[in-house]
C-alpha positions as CSV (number, residue, x, y, z in Angstrom):
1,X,22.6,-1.3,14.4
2,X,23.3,-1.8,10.8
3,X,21.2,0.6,8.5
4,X,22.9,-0.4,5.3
5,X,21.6,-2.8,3.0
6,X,23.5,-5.8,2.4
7,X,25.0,-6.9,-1.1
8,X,21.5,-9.7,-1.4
9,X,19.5,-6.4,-0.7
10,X,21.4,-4.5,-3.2
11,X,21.0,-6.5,-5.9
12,X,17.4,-6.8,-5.2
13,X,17.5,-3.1,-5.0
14,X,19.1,-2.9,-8.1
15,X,16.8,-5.5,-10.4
16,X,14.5,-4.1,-9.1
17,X,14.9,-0.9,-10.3
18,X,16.7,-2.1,-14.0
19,X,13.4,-4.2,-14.8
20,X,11.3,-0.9,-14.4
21,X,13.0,1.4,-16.0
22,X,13.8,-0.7,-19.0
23,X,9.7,-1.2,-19.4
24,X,8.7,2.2,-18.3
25,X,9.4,5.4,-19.7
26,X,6.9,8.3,-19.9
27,X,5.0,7.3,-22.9
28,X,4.6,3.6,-22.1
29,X,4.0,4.0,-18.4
30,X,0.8,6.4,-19.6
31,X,-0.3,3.9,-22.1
32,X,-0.3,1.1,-19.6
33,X,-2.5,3.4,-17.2
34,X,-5.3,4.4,-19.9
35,X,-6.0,0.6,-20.4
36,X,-9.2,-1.1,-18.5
37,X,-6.8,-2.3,-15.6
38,X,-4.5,0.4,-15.3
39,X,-1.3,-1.6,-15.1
40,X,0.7,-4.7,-17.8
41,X,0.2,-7.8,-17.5
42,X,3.6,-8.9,-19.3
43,X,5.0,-7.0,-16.3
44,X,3.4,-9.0,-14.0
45,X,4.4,-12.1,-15.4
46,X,7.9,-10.3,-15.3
47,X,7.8,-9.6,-11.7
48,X,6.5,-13.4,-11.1
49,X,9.3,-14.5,-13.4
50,X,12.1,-12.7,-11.1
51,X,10.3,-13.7,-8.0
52,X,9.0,-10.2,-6.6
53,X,5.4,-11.7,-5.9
54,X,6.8,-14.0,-3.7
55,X,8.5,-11.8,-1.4
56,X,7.2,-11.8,2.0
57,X,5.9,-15.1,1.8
58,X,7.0,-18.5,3.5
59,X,8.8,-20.9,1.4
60,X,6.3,-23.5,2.2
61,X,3.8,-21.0,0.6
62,X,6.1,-20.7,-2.1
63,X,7.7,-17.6,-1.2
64,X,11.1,-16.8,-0.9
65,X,11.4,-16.6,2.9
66,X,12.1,-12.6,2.7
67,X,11.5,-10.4,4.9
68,X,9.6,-6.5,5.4
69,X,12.9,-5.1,4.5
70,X,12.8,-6.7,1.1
71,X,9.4,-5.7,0.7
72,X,10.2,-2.0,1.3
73,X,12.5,-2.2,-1.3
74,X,10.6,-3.5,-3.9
75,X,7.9,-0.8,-3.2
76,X,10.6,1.8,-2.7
77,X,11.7,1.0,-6.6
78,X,7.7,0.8,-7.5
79,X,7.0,4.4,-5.9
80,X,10.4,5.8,-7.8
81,X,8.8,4.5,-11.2
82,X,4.9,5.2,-10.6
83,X,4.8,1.5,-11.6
84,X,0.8,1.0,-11.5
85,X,1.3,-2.7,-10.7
86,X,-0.9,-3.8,-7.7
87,X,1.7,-5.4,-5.4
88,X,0.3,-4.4,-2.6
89,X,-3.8,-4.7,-3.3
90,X,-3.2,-8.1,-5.2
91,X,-0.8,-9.4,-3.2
92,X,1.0,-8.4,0.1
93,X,-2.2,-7.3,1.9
94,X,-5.0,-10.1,0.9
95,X,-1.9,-12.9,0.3
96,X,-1.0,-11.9,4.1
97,X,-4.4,-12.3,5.5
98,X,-4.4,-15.9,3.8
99,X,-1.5,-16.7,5.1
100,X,-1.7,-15.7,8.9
101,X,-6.1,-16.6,9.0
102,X,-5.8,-19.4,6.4
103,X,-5.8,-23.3,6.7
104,X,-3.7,-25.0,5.1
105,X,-5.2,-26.1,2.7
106,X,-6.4,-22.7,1.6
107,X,-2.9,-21.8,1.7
108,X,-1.4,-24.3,-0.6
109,X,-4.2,-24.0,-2.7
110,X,-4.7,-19.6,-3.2
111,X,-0.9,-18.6,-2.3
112,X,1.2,-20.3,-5.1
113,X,-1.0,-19.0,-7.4
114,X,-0.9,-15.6,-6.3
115,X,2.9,-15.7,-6.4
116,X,3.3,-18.0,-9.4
117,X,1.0,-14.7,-11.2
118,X,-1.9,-16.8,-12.1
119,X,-4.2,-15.8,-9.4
120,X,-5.6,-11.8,-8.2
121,X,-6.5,-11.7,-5.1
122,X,-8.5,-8.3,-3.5
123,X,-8.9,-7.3,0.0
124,X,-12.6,-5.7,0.4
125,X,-13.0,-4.2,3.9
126,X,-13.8,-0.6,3.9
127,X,-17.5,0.3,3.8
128,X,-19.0,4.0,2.3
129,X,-19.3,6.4,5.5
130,X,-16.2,3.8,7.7
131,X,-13.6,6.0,8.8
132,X,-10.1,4.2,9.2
133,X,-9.1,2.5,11.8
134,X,-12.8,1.5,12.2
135,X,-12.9,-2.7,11.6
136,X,-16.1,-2.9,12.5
137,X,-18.4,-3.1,9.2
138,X,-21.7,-3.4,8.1
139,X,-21.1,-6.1,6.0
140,X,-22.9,-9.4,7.3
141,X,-22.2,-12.9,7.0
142,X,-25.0,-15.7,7.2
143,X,-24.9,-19.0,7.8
144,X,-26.9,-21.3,6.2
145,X,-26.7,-25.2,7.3
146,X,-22.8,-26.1,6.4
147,X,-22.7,-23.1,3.8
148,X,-21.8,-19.3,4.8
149,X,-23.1,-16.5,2.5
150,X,-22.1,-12.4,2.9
151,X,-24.1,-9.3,2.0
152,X,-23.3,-5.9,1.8
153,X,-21.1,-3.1,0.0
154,X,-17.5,-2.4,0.1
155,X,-16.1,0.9,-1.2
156,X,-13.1,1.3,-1.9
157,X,-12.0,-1.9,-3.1
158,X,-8.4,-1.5,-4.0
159,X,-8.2,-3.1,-7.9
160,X,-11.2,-5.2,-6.7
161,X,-12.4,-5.0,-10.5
162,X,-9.9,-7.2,-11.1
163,X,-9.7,-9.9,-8.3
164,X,-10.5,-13.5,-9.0
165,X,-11.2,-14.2,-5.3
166,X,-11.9,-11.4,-2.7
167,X,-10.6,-11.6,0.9
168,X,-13.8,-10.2,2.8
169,X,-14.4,-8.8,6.4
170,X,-18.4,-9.5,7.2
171,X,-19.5,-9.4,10.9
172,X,-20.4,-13.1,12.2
173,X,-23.6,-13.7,13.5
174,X,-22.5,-14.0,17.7
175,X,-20.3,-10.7,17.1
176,X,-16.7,-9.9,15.9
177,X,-15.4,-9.6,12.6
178,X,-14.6,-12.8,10.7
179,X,-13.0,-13.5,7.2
180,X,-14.3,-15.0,4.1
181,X,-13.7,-15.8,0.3
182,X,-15.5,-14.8,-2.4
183,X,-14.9,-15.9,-6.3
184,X,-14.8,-12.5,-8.2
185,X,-17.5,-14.1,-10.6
186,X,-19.5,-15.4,-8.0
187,X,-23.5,-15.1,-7.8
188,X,-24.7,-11.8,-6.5
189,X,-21.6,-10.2,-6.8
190,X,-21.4,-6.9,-8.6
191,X,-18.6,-4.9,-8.7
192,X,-17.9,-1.6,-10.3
193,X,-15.1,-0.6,-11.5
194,X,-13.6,3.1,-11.4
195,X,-10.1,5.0,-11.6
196,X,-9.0,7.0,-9.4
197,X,-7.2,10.5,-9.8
198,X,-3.6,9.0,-9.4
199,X,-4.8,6.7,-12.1
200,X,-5.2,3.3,-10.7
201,X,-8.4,1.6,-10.0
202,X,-10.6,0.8,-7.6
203,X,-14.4,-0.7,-7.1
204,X,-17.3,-1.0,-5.5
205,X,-18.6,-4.5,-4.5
206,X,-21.7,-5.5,-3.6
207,X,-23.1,-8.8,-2.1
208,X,-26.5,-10.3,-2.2
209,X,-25.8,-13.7,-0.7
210,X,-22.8,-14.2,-2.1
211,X,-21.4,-18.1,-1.4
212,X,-18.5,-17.4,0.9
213,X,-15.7,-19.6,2.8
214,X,-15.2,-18.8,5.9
215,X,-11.1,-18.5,5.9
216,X,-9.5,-20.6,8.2
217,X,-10.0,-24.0,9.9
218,X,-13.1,-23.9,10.5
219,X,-14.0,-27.3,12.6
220,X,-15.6,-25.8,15.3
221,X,-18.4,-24.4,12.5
222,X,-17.9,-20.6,13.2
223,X,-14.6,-18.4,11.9
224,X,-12.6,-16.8,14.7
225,X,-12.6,-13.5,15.3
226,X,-10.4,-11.4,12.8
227,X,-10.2,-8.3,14.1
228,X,-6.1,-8.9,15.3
229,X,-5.4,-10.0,12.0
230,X,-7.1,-7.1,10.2
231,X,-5.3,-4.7,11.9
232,X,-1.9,-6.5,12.0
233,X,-2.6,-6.5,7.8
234,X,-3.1,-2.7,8.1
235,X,0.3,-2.0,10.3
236,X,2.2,-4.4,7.6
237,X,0.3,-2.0,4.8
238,X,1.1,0.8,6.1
239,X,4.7,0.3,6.5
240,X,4.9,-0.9,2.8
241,X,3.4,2.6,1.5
242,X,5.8,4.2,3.5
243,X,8.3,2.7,1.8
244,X,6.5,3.2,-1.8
245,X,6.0,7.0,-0.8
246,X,9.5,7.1,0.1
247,X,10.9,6.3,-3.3
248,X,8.1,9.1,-5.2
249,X,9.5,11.6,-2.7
250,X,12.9,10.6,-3.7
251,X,12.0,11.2,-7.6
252,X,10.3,14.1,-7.0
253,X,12.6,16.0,-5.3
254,X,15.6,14.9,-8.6
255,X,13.2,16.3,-10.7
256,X,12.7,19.5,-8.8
257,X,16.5,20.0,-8.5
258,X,16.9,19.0,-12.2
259,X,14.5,21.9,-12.9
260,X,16.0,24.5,-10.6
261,X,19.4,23.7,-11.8
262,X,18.2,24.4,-15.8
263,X,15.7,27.0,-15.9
264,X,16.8,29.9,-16.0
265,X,14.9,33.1,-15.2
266,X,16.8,37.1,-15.5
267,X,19.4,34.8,-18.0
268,X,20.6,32.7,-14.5
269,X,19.5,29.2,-13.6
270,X,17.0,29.5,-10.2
271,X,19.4,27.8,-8.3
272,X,21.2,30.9,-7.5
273,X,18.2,32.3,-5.6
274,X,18.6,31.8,-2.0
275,X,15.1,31.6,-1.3
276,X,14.6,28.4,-3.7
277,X,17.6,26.8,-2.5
278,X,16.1,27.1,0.9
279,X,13.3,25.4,0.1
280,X,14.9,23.0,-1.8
281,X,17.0,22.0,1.4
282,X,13.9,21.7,3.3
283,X,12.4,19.4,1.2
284,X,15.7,17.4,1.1
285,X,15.5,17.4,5.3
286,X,11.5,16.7,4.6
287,X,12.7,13.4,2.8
288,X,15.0,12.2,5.1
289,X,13.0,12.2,7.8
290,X,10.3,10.5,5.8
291,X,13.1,8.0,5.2
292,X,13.9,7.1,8.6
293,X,10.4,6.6,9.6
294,X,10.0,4.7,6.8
295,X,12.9,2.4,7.9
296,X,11.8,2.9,11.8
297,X,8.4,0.5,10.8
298,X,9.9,-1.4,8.4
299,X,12.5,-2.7,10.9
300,X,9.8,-3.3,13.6
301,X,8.2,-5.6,11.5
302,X,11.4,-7.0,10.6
303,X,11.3,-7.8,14.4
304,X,8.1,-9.3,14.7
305,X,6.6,-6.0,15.9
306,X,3.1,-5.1,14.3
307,X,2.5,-2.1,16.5
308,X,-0.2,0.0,15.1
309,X,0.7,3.1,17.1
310,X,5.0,3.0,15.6
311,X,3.1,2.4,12.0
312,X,0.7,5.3,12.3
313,X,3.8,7.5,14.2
314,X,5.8,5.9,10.7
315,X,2.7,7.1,8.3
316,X,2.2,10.9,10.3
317,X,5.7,11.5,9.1
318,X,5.9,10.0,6.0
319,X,2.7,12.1,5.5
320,X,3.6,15.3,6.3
321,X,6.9,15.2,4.2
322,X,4.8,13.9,1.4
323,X,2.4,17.3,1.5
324,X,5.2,19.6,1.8
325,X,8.0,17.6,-0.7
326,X,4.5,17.8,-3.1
327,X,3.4,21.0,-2.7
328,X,6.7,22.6,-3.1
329,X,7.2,20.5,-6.1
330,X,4.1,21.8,-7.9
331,X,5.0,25.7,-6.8
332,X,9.1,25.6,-7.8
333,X,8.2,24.3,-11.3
334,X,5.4,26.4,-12.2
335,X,3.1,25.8,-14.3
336,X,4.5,22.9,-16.2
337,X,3.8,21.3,-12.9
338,X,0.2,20.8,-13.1
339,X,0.4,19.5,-17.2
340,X,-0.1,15.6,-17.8
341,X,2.7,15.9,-19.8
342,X,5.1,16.1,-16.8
343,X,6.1,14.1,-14.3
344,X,6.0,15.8,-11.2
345,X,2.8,16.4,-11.0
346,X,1.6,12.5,-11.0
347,X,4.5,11.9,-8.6
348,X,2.4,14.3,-6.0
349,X,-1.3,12.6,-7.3
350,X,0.2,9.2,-5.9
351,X,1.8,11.2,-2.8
352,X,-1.7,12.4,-2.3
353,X,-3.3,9.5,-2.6
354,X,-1.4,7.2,-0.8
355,X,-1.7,10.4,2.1
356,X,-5.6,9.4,2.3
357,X,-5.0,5.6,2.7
358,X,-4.9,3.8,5.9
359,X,-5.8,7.0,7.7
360,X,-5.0,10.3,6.9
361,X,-2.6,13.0,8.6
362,X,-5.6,14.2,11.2
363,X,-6.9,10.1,11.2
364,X,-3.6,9.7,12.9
365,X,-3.4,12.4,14.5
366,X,-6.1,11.4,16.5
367,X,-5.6,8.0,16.9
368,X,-1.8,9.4,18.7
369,X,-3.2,11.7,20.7
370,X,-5.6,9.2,22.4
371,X,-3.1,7.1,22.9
372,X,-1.1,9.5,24.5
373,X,-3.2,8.8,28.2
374,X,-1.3,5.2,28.3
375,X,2.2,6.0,28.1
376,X,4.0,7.4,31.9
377,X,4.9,11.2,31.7
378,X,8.0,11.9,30.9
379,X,9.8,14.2,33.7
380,X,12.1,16.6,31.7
381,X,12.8,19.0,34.7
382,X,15.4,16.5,36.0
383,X,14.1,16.3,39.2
């Protein structure tokens, strides 16, 4: 098997990463985050413009036909950069969930927007008190003669603030979990809009009634069920934060060596102390592994494999190098570190952050270890 990118995925590698570094530098990448959204809208249009929404969509839905792998290293680039643009909230996530539940109608109408960048879309399925990889929710959806409406809160929203139509999980009224949209100005909907500490946003949306369309064909008059394609969203998610975590590992861990290499401490740079080297190769064998995971659920995806238990196996790792690559980060530069002023310390806010999404280390943890029961044991005495 081929683990190299080829010279298409170079080049998108490469854009990629030429378009965010000539926008972002340290001063402009914190200007963009202290605004109401948290990201730039000219870079949006940017990343339309070069064709970066589309990826990950079908051509029909005017996509470009590319595939996870492309995706992964588009968020790789993102994660390297800390570029606060909502890729992933706006557009992979909800934009897949349209595409796989959606008529087609709803598709032509919602997903050449979304890639054109004229149209936000929000996925809100997490309640307050839900513990991932819950999908059932409190959230309820009515029907009332040939009209659907939902109530009840979702927290966090991922840049739900600013969504024009939220993607929302509501429970139907004969059971399961069915899919709806929701205009972001609609009637009794209120969202509230907050930042988080690895300063992007996120919101609280409530629903009184809101007007809702059920997403899908809907002929028979109820949704299907949507649990499968919930948790096949998550799995595709999960996979692309990997990837976005594997680029801010990357960057922090140049920016650690940097710093070892030119400080100097007793009049000799601290990479002459065998202890910090040590740790510096750790986090370097921390990374790789992170890396291959990384590339592990990206390339089952690529196969048409949405296996929940190889993403959360993927996200464990990914993780765990995460919290040690950060942590030793913070404690090789010292102080400088922790300031705003510096880097490395908003590479491991992201790190963290991205570490409490989609279940965190002891979320999967768990949700291994029970699974553990339905695989054959594995006889290692050779008898």
């Amino acid at each position: 098997m081929d683990f190299e990118l080829d010279d298409e995925q170079k080049l998108l590698r490469d854009t990629t990463r030429e378009l965010l570094a000539r926008t972002y530098d340290a001063a402009s990448l914190a200007a963009v985050k202290a605004t109401p959204r948290g990201w730039s809208e000219d870079m949006w249009r940017r990343l339309a413009e070069t064709g970066l929404l589309g990826l990950g969509f079908a051509d029909e839905d005017g996509g470009s036909d590319a595939g996870p792998i492309e995706v992964g290293i588009v968020m790789g680039e993102l994660g390297r950069r800390l570029a606060p643009e909502p890729l992933l909230d706006c557009v992979l996530v909800p934009g897949r969930l349209v595409a796989d539940a959606g008529s087609a109608a709803q598709r032509g109408k919602l997903l050449p927007a979304v890639v054109g960048g004229e149209l936000l879309l929000a996925f809100a399925h997490a309640e307050p008190g839900v513990r991932w990889p819950a999908v059932d929710v409190a959230t309820r959806a009515v029907r009332q003669g040939d009209s659907w409406s939902v109530t009840g809160i979702k927290n966090p929203v991922p840049h739900g603030g600013c969504a024009d139509v939220l993607v929302v999980s509501a429970t139907l009224p004969g059971g399961g979990v069915g899919l709806f949209l929701v205009a972001g100005d609609a009637v009794g909907v209120t969202r509230r809009t907050y930042a988080t500490h690895d300063e992007r946003r996120g919101a609280q949306v409530e629903f009184v009634e809101a007007t809702a369309e059920p997403l899908g064909d809907t002929a028979a008059g109820v949704p299907d069920d949507a649990i499968a394609t919930i948790r096949s969203a998550h799995v595709y998610a999960q996979a692309a934060l990997c990837a976005e975590a594997v680029g801010a590992m990357e960057e922090a861990l140049r920016l650690t060596v940097d710093y070892l290499r030119t400080r100097k401490q007793f009049g000799v740079p601290l990479s002459t102390f065998q202890a910090l080297t040590h740790r510096a190769a750790d986090m370097y064998v921390a990374l790789e592994l992170a890396r291959s995971m990384s590339l592990y659920a990206t390339m089952s995806l690529a196969d048409g494999v949405a296996d929940p238990m190889a993403a959360s196996r993927a996200k464990l790792t990914v993780d765990r190098s995460a919290r040690l690559i950060g942590q030793e980060s913070i404690q090789m530069h010292g102080g400088i570190g922790m300031t705003a002023e510096y880097a490395v310390g908003h590479y491991v806010s992201r790190l963290t952050a991205i570490g409490h999404t989609l279940g965190s280390i002891d979320d999967h943890v768990r949700v291994l270890a029970a699974d553990v029961a339905g695989h054959d044991m594995v006889d290692v005495t050779g008898g």
